[in-house]
C-alpha positions as CSV (number, residue, x, y, z in Angstrom):
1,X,15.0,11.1,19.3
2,X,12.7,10.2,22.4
3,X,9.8,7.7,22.3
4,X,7.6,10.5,22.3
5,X,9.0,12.2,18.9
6,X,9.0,9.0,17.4
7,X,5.3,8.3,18.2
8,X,4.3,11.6,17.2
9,X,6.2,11.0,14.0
10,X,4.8,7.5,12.8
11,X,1.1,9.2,13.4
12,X,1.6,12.1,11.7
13,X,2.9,10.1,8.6
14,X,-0.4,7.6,9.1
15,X,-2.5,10.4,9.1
16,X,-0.5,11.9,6.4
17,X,-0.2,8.7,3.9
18,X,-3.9,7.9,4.5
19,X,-5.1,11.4,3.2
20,X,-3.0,11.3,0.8
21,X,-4.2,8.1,-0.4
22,X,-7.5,8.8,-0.4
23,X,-6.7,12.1,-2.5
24,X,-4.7,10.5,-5.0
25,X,-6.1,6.8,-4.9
26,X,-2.8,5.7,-4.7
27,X,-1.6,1.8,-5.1
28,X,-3.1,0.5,-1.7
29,X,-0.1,0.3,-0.3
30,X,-1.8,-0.5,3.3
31,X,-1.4,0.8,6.8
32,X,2.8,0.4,6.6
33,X,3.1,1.7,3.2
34,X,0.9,4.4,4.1
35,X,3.3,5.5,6.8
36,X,6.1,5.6,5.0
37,X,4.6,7.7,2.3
38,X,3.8,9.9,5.1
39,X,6.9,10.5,6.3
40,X,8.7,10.5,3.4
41,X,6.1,12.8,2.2
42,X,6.8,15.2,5.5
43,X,10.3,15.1,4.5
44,X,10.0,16.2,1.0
45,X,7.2,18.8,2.2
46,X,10.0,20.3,4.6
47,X,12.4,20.8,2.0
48,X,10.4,21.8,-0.9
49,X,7.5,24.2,0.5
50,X,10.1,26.4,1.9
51,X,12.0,26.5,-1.5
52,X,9.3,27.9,-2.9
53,X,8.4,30.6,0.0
54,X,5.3,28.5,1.3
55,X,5.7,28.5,5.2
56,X,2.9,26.2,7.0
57,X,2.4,27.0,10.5
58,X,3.8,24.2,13.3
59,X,2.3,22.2,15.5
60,X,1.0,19.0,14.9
61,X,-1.8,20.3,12.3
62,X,0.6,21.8,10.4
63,X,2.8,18.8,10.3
64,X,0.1,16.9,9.1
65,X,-0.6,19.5,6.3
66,X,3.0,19.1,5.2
67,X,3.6,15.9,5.0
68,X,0.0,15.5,3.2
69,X,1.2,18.0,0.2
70,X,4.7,15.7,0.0
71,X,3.1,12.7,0.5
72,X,0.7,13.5,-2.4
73,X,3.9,14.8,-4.4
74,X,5.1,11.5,-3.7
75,X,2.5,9.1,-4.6
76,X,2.1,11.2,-7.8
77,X,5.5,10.3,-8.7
78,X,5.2,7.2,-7.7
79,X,2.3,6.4,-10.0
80,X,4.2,8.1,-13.0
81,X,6.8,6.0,-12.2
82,X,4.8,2.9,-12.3
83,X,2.8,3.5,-15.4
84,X,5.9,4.3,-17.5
């Protein structure tokens, strides 16, 4: 993985955490949390979406849109997980 990739990937999960946060007034985990739940989120998003025959389109928007619908998947857990 170049520079490049890797800069394009931390963003995407930024963009992607912050949405998500917003959506789903998650725990306030800040800009660093935020970014992790974006990627992780994008990582979820690329295995499940296509599991279920939903196909985004690429590029960076449609990065963004998948790691938004994991990331939201995510902090949903998440606060399941917390409450319990």
């Amino acid at each position: 993985m170049d520079v490049e990739a890797l800069i394009i990937w931390l963003i995407v999960g930024a963009v992607a955490g912050w949405l998500a946060d917003m959506v789903v007034e998650g725990g306030g985990y800040g800009l660093i949390g935020d970014i992790v739940v974006g990627m992780v989120g994008g990582l979820i998003a690329g295995w499940l979406l296509p599991q279920i025959g939903i196909v985004i389109g690429g590029g960076i928007v449609g990065a963004i849109i998948n790691a938004f619908i994991g990331a939201v998947i995510l902090l949903i857990i998440l606060r399941l997980i917390k409450r319990a």
